[in-house]
C-alpha positions, 0 to 999 in steps of 0.5 A: 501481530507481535507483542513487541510491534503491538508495543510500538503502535501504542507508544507511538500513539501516545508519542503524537497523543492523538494529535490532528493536524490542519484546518478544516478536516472532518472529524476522524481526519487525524494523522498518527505518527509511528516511528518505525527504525531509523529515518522511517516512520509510518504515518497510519489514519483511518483512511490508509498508511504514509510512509516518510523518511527524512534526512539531510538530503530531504523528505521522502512520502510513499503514498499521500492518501485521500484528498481530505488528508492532504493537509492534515499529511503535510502538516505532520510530515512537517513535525518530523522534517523543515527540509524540502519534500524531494520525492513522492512515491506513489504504490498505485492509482487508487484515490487513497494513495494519490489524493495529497499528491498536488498539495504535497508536490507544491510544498516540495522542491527538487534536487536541482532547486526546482520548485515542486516535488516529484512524483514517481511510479510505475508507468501504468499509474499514469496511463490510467490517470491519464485516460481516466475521465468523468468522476474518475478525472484528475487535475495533471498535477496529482500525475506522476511526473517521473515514471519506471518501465522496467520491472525495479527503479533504484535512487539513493537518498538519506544515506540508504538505497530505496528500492520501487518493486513492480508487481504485475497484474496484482492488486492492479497493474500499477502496483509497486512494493517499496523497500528501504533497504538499509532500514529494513522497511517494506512499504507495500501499498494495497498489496497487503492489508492485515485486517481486511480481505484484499481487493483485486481489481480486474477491470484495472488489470489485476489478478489473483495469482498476480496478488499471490506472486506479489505476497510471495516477493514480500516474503523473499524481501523479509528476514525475521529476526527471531522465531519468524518475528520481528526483523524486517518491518513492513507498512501495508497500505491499510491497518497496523504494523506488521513483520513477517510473520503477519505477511506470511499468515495472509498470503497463506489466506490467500493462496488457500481460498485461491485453491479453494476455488480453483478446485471447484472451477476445475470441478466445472461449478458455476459461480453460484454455486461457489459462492453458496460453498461458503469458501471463506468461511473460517475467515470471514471473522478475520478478514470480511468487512461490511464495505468487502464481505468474503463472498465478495472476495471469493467472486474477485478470485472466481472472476480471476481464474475463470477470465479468458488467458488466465489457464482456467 
């Protein structure tokens, strides 16, 4: 992370001075707000990243986190805007993007003065909340209730275009990169995460080349404004802010355990044996966690390439 952007976070965190919001969170449940450029701010918690923009036409949310967050979120958003929560943007299905969606699409109010804030993504968030069942089941009104098929969706709002990116079999199938365009802001849900190896989920339709595209379409989306820094801001689904050098130097994590293992599934080696290669290694200090170790990621990519119709 740049020291300019390193600056930022402190100061934004000394701007809301720790404060939380709401009644009846656990501790730790806490909201930072993090003034980004012009309308956008990033609101960042130990349980993923918001981001808000506001303006004269509204208040608009990427992403709602988890469902002990939602009114701690509605609170903040409520420091920054009084006008009307218009349009939720929702980047996948996952619990810690969607979890505020019902309390925060209740506080809002449509264009039109309807009641109720819409929820958009991309069409296979709702196909997979829709069939989820048991545990995994949600109340309709966490459901987006305004889809996109194609591989771009656009609308206008607060006096910049915003634009919702689909990326194919990434993270899952549902993701979606969200770009401010006149703010330069990239919102890029759980896409990209700076400080932890990312998650490919196969059995929600997700893949390793897919999750290196998607890095990739980020990139052409930046432009730095000096020495590959500063310039267009991105706010990952999960850890600090970041520009495009960040991006840049995790994409090139990815794509070198990709190929890593990618020689040794040419070379006919088992699983087992990839995994005792160490592979991840050199950045497993960087990137592993306790919850999500780099042997874990080198079995995501391994299961990836070797799926049946992914070209092994």
């Amino acid at each position: 992370m740049t020291r300019r952007i390193a600056l930022l976070v402190m100061l934004g965190s000394v701007f809301v001075s720790s404060m939380s919001f709401g009644q009846g969170t656990r501790a730790g449940d806490e909201i930072k707000i993090l003034p980004v450029r012009n309308n956008v701010y990033m609101l960042f918690s130990s349980a993923g990243n918001a981001t808000v923009q506001i303006g004269e036409d509204g208040v608009t949310i990427v992403d709602t986190l988890t469902s002990s967050l939602a009114n701690p979120l509605l609170a903040a958003v409520r420091t920054l805007s009084s006008k009307p929560i218009r349009l939720i943007i929702t980047t996948s299905f996952t619990a810690d993007h969607i979890g505020g969606n019902a309390v925060l699409a209740k506080a809002g109010r449509k264009m039109d003065g309807s009641a109720g804030a819409s929820i958009r993504a991309y069409e296979g968030v709702l196909r997979r909340m829709s069939v989820a069942k048991g545990d995994n089941a949600l109340p309709v009104d966490f459901w987006p209730t305004d889809v996109y098929t194609a591989n771009q969706w656009d609308t206008f709002a607060n006096g910049e275009s915003i634009l919702l990116l689909h990326e194919p079999a990434a993270h899952t199938d549902g993701d979606s990169i969200v770009f401010f365009r006149r703010s330069d802001v990239i919102s890029t849900g759980d896409l990209f995460s700076p400080d932890r190896y990312p998650r490919v989920d196969l059995e929600k339709g997700g893949s390793i080349n897919g999750l290196v595209a998607a890095l990739n379409q980020i990139l052409k989306l930046t432009v730095p404004e000096l020495n590959q820094e500063g310039g267009t801001m991105i706010i990952p689904g999960h850890g600090h802010l970041c520009d495009e050098a960040d991006v840049a130097e995790y994409r090139d994590m990815v794509t070198i355990v990709r190929d890593r293992v990618q020689d040794r599934v040419k070379n006919g080696m088992s699983l087992e044996q990839v995994k005792a290669a160490r592979l991840s290694r050199d950045y497993d200090p960087v990137y592993g966690t306790p919850q999500y170790t780099g042997e874990m990621f080198v079995e995501a990519v391994y299961r990836s390439l070797t799926k049946p119709g992914t070209g092994r």
